[in-house]
TIBA-328322 format. One line per field, with one value per atom (N, C-alpha, C, O): atom name; y, z, x; residue number from 1; residue in one letter. Coordinates in nm, 3 decimals. Atoms other than C-alpha are relative to their C-alpha. Layout:
N
name CA, ...
yy Y, ...
zz Z, ...
xx X, ...
resi NUM, ...
resn A, ...
This chain:
84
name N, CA, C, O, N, CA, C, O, N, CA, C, O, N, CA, C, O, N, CA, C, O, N, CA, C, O, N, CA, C, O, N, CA, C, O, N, CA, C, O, N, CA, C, O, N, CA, C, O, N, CA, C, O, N, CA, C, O, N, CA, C, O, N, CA, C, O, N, CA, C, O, N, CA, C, O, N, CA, C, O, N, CA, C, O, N, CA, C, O, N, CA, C, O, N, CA, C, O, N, CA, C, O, N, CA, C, O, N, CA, C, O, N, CA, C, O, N, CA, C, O, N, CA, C, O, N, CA, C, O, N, CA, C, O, N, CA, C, O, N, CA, C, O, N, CA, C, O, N, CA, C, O, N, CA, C, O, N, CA, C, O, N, CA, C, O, N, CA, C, O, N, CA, C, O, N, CA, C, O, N, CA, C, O, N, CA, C, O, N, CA, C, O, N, CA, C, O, N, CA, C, O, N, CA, C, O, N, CA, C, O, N, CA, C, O, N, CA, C, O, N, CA, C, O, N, CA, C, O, N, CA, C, O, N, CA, C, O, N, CA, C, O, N, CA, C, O, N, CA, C, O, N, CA, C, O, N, CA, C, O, N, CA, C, O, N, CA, C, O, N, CA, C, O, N, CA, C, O, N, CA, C, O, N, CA, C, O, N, CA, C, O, N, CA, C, O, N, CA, C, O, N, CA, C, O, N, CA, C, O, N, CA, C, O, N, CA, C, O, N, CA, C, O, N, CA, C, O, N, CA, C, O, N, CA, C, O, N, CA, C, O, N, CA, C, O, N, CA, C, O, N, CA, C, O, N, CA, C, O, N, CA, C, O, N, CA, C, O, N, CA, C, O, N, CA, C, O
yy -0.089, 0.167, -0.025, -0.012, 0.004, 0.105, -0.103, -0.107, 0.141, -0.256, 0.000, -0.077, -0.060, -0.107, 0.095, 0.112, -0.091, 0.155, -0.124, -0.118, 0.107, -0.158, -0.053, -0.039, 0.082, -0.351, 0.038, -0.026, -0.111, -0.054, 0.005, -0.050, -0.030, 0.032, -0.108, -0.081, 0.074, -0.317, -0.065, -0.136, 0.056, -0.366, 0.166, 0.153, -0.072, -0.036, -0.010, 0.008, 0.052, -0.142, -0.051, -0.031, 0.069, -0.367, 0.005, -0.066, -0.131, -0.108, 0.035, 0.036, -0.050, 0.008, 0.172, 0.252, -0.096, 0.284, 0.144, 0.241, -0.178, 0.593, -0.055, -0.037, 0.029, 0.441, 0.031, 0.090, -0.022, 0.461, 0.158, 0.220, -0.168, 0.845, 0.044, 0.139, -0.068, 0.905, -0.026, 0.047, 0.089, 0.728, 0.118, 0.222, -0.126, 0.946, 0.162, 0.205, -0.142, 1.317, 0.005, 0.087, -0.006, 1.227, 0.002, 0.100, 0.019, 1.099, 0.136, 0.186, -0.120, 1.444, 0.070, 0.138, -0.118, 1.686, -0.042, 0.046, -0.024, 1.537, -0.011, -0.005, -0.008, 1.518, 0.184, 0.255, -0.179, 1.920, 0.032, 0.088, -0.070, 1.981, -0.027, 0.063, -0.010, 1.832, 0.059, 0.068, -0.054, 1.996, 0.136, 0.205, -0.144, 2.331, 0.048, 0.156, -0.043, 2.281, -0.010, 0.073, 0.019, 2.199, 0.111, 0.215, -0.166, 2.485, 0.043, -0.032, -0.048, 2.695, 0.022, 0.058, 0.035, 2.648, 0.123, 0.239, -0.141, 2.876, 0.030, -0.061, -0.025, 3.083, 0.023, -0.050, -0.068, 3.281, -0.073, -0.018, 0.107, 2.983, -0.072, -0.079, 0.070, 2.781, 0.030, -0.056, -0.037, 2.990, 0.005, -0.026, -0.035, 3.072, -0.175, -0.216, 0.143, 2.706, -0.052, -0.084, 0.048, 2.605, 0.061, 0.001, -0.125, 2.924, -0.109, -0.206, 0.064, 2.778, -0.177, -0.227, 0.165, 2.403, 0.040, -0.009, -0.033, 2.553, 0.013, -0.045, -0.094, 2.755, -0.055, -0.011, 0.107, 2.533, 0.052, -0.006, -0.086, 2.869, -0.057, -0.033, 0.099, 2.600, -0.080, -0.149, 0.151, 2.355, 0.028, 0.142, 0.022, 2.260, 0.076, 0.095, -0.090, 2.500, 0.004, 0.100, 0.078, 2.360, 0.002, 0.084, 0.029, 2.235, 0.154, 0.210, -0.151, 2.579, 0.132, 0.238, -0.138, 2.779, -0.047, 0.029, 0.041, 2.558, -0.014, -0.040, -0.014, 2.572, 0.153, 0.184, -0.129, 2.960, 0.046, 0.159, 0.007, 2.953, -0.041, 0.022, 0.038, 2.732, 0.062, 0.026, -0.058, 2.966, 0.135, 0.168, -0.071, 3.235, -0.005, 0.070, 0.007, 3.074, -0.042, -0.054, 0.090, 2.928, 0.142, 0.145, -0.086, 3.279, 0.114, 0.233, -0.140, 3.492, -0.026, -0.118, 0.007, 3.647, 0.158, 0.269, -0.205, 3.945, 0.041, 0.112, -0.051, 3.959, 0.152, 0.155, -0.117, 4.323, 0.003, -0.019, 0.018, 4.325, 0.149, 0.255, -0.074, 4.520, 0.086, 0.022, -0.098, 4.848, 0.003, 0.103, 0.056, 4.708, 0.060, 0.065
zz 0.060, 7.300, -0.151, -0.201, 0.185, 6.893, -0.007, -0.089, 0.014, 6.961, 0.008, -0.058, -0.008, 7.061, -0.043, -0.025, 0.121, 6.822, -0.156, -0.238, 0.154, 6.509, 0.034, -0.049, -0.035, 6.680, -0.047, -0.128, 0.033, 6.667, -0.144, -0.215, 0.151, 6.324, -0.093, -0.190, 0.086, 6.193, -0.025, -0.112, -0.030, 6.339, -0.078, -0.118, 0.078, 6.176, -0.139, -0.206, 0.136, 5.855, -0.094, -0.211, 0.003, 5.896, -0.041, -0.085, -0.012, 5.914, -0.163, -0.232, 0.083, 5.617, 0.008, 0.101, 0.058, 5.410, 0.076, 0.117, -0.086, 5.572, 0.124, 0.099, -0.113, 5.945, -0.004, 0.095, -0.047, 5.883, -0.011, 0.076, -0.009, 5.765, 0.109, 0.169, -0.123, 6.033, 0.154, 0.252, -0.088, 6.274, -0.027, 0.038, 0.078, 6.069, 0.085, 0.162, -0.034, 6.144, 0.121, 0.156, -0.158, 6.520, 0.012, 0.070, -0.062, 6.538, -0.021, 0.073, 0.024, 6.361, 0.067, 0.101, -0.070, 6.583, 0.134, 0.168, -0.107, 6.891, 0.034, 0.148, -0.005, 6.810, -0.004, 0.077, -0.006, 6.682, 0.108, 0.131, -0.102, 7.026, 0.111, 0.189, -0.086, 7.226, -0.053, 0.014, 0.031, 7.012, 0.015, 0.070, -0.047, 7.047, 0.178, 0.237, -0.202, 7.468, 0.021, 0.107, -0.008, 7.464, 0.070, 0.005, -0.028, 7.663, -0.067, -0.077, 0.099, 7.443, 0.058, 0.170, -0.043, 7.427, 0.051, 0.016, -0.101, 7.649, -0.070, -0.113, 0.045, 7.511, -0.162, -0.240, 0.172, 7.159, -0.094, -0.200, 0.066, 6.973, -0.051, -0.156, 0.002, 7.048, -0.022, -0.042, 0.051, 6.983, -0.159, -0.235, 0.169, 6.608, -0.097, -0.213, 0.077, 6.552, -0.007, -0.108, -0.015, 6.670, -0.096, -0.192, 0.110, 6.460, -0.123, -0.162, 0.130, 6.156, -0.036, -0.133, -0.036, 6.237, -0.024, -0.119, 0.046, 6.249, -0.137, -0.174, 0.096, 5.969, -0.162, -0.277, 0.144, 5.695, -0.095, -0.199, 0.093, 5.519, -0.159, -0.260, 0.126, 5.257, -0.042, -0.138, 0.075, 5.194, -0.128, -0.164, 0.148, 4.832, -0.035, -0.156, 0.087, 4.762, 0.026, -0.031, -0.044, 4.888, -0.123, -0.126, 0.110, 4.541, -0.075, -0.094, 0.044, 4.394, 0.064, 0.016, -0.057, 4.655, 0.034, 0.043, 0.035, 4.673, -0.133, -0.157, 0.140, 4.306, 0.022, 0.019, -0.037, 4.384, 0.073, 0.036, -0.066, 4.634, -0.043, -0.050, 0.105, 4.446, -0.104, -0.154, 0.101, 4.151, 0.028, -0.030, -0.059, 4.369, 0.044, 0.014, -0.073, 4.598, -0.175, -0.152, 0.086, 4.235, -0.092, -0.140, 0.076, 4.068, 0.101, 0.067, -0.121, 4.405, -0.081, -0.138, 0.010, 4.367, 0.044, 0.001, -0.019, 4.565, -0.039, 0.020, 0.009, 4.403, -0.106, -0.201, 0.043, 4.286, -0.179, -0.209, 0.130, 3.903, -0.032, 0.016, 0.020, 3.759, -0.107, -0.152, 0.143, 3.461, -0.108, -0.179, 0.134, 3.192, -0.081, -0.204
xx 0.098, -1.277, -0.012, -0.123, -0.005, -1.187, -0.067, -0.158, 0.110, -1.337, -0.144, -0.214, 0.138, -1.666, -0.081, -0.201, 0.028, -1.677, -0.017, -0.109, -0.021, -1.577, -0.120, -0.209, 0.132, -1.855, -0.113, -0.180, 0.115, -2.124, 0.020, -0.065, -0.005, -2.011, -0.057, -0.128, 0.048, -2.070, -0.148, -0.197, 0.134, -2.407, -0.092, -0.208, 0.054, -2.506, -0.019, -0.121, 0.009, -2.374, -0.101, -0.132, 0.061, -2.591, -0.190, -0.280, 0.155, -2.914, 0.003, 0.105, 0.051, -3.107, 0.056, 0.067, -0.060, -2.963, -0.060, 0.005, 0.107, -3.211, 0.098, 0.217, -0.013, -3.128, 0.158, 0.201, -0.159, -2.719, 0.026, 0.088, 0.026, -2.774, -0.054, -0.004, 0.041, -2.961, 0.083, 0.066, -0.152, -2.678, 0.081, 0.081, -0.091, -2.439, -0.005, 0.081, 0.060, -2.629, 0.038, 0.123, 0.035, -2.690, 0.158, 0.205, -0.167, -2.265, 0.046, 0.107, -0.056, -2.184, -0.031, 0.066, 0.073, -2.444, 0.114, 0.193, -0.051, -2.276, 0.158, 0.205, -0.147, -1.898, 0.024, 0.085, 0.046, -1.997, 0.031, 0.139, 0.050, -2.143, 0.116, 0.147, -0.155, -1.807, 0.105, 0.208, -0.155, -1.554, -0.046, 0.040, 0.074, -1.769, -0.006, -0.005, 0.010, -1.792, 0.135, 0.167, -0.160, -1.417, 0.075, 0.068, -0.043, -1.236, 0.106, 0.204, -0.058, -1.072, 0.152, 0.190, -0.154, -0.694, 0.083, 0.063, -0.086, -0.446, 0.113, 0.184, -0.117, -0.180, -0.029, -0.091, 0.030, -0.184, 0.051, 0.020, 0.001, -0.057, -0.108, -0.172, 0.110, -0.272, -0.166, -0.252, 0.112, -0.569, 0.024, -0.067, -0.011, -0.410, 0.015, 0.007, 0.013, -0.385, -0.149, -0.212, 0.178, -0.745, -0.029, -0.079, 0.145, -0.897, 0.070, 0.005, -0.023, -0.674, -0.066, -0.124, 0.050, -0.763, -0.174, -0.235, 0.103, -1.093, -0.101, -0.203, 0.040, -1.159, 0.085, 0.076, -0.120, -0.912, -0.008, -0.040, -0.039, -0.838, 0.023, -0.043, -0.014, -0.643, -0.066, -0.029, 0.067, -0.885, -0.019, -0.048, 0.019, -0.909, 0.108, 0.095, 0.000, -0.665, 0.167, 0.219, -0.131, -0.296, 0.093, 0.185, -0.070, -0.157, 0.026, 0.134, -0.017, -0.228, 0.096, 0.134, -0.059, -0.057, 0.141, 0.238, -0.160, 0.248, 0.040, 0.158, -0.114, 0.317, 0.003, 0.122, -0.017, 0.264, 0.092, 0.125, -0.111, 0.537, 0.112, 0.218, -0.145, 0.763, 0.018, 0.125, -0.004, 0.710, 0.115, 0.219, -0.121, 0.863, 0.136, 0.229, -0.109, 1.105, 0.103, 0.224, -0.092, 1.276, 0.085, 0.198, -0.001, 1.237, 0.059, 0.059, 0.034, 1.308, 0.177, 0.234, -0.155, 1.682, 0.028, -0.005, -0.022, 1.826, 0.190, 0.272, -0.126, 2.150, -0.016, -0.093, -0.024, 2.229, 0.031, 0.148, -0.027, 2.224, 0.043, 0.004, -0.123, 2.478, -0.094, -0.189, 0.096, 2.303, 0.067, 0.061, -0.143, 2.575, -0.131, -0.132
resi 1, 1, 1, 1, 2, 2, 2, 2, 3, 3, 3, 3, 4, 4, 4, 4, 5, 5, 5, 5, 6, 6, 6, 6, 7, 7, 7, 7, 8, 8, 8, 8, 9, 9, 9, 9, 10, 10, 10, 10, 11, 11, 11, 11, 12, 12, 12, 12, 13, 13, 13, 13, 14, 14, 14, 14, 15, 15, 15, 15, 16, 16, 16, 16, 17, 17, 17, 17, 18, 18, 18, 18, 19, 19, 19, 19, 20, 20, 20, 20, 21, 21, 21, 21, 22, 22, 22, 22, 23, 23, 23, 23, 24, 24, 24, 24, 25, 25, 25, 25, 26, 26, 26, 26, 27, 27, 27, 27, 28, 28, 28, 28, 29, 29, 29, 29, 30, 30, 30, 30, 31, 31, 31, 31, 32, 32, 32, 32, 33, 33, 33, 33, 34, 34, 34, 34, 35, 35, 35, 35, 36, 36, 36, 36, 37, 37, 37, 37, 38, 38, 38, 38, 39, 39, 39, 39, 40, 40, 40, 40, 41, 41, 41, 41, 42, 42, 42, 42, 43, 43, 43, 43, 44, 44, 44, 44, 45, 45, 45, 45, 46, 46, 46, 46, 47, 47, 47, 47, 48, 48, 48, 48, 49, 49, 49, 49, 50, 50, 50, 50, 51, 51, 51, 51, 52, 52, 52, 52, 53, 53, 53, 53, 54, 54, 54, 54, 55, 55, 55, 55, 56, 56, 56, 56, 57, 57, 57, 57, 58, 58, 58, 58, 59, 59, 59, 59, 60, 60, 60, 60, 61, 61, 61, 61, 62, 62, 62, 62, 63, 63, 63, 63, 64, 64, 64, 64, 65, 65, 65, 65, 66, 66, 66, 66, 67, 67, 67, 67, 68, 68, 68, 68, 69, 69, 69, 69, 70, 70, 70, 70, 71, 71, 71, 71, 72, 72, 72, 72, 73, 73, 73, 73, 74, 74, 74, 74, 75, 75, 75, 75, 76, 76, 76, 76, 77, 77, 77, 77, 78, 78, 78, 78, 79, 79, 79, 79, 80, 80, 80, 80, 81, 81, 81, 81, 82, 82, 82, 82, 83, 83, 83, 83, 84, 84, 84, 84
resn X, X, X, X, X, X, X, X, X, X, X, X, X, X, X, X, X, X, X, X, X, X, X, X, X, X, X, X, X, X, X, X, X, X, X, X, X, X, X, X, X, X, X, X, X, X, X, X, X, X, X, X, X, X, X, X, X, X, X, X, X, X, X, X, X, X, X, X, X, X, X, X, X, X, X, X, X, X, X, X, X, X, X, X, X, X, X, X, X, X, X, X, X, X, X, X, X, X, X, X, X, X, X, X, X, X, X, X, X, X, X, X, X, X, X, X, X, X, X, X, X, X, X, X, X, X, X, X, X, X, X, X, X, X, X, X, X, X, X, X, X, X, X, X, X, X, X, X, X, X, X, X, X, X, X, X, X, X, X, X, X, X, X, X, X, X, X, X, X, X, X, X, X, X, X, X, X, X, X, X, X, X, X, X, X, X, X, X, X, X, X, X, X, X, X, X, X, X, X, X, X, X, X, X, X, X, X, X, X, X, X, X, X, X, X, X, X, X, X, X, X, X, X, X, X, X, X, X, X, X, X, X, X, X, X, X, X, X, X, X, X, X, X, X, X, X, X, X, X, X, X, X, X, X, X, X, X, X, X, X, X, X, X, X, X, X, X, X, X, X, X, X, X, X, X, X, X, X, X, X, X, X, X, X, X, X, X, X, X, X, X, X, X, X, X, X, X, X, X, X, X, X, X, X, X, X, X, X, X, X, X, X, X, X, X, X, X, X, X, X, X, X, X, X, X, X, X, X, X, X, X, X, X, X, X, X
């Protein structure tokens, strides 16, 4: 299958700049329309992963929320401080 996908790809390449966009649109509408008919995954896991996989709450926004975490975990401390 990857050989006949590299194949297709290079003969598109090959296509005028409008014609590979329009290649493009059509590959996106119908990868969309199979991951949308897909039957939805069994077991409450697996639905909270799809929605997240879905919905990519973090996108763009990763670096920011792990220095936010490491800011805590470095600063977190539950030892009992003494009222000297």
């Amino acid at each position: 299958m990857n050989k006949v996908l590299e194949n297709i790809f290079r003969e598109v390449e090959a296509l005028p700049e409008e014609e590979q966009q329009r290649i493009v649109r059509v590959l996106e509408e119908e990868v969309q329309k199979v991951k949308s008919e897909a039957p939805a995954p069994s077991g409450r896991w697996a639905r909270f992963a799809e929605r997240m996989h879905r919905e990519a709450p973090m996108q763009g926004k990763s670096e920011a929320f792990l220095k936010k975490v490491r800011e805590f975990r470095d600063n977190f401390d539950m030892r009992i401080k003494s009222a000297d």
